[in-house]
C-alpha positions as CSV (number, residue, x, y, z in Angstrom):
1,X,6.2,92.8,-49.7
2,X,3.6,90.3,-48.0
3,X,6.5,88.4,-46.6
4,X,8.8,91.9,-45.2
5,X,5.6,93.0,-43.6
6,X,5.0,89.2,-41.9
7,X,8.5,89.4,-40.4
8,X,8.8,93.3,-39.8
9,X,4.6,92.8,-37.6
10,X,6.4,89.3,-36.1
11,X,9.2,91.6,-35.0
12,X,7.2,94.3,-33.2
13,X,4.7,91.6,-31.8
14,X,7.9,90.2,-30.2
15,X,8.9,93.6,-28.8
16,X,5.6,93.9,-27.1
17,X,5.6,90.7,-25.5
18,X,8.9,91.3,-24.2
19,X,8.5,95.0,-23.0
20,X,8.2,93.5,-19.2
21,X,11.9,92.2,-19.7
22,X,13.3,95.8,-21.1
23,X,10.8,97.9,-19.8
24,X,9.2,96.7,-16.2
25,X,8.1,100.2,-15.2
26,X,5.3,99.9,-17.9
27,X,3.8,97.1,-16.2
28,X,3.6,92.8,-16.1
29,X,1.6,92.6,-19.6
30,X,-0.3,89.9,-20.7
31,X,2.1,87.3,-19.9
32,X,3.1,89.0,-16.5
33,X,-1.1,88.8,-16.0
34,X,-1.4,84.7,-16.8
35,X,1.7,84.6,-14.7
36,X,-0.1,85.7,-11.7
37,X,-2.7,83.1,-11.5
38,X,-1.9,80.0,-9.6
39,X,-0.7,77.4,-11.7
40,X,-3.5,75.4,-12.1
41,X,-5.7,78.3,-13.2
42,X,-2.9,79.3,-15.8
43,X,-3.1,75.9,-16.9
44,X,-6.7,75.6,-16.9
45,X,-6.9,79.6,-18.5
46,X,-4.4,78.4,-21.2
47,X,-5.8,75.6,-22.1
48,X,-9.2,77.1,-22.4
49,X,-8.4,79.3,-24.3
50,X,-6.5,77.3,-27.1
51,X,-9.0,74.8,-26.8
52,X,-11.6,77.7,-28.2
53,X,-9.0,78.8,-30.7
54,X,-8.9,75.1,-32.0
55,X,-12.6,75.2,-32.0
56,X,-12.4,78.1,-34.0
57,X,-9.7,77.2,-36.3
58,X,-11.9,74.1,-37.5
59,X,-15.2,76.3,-38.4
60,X,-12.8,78.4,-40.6
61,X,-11.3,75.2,-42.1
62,X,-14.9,74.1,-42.6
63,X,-15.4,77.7,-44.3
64,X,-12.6,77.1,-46.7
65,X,-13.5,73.3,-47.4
66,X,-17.3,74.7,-48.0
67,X,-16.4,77.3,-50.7
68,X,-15.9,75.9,-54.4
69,X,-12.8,74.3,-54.7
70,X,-12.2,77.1,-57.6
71,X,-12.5,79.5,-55.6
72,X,-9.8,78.6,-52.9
73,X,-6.4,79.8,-52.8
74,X,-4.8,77.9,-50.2
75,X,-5.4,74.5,-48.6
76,X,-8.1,74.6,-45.9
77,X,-5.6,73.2,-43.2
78,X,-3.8,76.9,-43.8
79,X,-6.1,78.6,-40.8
80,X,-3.9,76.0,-38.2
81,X,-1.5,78.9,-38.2
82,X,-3.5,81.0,-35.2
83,X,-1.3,78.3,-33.7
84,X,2.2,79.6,-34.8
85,X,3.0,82.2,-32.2
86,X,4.5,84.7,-31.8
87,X,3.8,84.9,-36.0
88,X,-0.2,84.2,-35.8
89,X,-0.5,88.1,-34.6
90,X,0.2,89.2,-38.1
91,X,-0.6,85.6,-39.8
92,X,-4.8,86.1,-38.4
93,X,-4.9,89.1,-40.6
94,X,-3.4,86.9,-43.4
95,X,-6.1,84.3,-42.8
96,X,-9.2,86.4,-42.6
97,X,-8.6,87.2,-45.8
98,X,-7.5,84.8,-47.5
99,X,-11.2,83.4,-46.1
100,X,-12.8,86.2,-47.1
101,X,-11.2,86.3,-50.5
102,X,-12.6,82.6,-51.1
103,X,-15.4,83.6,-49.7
104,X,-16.1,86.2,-52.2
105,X,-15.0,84.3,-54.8
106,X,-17.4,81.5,-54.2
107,X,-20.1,84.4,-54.4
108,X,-22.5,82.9,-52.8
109,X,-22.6,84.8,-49.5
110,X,-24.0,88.4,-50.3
111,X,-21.5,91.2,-50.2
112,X,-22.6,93.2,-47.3
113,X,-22.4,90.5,-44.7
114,X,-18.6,89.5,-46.0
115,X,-18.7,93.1,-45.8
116,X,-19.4,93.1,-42.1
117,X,-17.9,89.6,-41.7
118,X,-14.5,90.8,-42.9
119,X,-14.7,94.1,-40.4
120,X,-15.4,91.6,-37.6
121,X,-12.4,89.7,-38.6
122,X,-10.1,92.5,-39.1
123,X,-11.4,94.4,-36.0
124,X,-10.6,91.2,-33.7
125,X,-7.1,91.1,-35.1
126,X,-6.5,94.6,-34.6
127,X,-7.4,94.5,-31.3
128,X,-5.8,91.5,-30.6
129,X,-2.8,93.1,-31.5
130,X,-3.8,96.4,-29.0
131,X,-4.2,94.0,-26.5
132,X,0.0,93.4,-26.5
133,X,0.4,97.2,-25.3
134,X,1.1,98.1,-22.1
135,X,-0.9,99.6,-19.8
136,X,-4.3,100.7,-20.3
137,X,-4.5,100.1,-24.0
138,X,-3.3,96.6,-23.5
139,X,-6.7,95.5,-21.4
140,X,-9.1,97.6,-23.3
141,X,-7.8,95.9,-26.7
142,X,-7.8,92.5,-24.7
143,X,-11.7,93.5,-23.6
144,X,-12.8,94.5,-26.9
145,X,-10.9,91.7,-29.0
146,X,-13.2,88.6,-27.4
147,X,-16.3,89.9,-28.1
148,X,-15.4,91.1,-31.7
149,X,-13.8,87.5,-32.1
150,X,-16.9,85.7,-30.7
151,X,-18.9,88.0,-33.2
152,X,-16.9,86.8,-35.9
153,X,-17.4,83.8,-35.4
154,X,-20.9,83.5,-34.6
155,X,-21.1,84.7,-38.4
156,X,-18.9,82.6,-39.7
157,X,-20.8,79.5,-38.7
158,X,-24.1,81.2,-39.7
159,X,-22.4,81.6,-43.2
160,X,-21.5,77.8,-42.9
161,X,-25.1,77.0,-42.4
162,X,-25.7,78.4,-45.6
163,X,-22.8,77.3,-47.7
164,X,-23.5,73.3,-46.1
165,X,-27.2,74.3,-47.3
166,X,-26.6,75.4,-50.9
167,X,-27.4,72.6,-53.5
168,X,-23.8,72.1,-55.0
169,X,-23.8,73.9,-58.8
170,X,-21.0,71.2,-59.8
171,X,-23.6,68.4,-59.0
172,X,-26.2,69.9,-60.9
173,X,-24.0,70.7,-64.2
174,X,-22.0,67.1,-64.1
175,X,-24.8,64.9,-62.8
């Protein structure tokens, strides 16, 4: 089921990126908008911005190599897939949880702020998503996703401060 609903959201995420091809009365879209610059600030917008996805990438790496290695379900290196487009739309909601699920696992952050942290994860990949639409839609879900994403990630390096903090419990029994 995981893997029909991975192609069938890859499937409409191409549609949306493609409406300007099939449908130019609804407007450029985001692509059509990048477009627009001139082509050094698309280059310098583009690369900005996957620089701070990188950035991002690695703190939730860090999250997954912080949480006991019991309580992992995938490699750390699994997050890189924000990278895979058009397939990271659908993939981000696959990797906030599979952070949050080692995460609470590890149970050592409390359960309302994974609570809130998973909300703030979700929320920015939902909007992300919106963001795709054209029209009006499209920039408000653009507008609301970076602040929700920066949110996100703000706590998830506030929950790495805490998890790099803990005295290991594997030391403790072994040592």
């Amino acid at each position: 089921m995981r893997t029909i609903f991975k192609i069938v959201g890859t499937a409409g995420v191409v549609v949306l990126l493609s409406y300007p091809l099939w449908a130019p009365r609804w407007g450029r879209g985001i692509l059509g908008d990048i477009a627009g610059l001139s082509p050094p600030g698309t280059v310098v917008l583009v690369a900005a911005f996957f620089g701070l996805v990188a950035l991002y990438c690695r703190t939730l790496q860090r999250t997954l190599t912080l949480v006991r290695p019991d309580a992992r379900t995938t490699p750390a290196a699994y997050v890189w897939r924000m990278f895979a487009i058009p397939f990271n739309f659908i993939e981000d909601f696959f990797i906030v949880g599979t952070v949050g699920t080692a995460l609470a696992a590890d149970a050592y952050v409390p359960a309302r702020e994974l609570h809130r942290w998973s909300v703030l994860g979700y929320g920015w990949c939902g909007l992300q998503l919106l963001s795709l639409f054209p029209g009006i839609a499209g920039y408000l879900g653009g507008i609301g996703a970076m602040p929700v994403w920066v949110a996100h990630w703000v706590m998830t390096v506030r929950i790495n401060r805490r998890l790099a903090d803990r005295t290991p419990a594997a030391t403790l029994a072994t040592g």
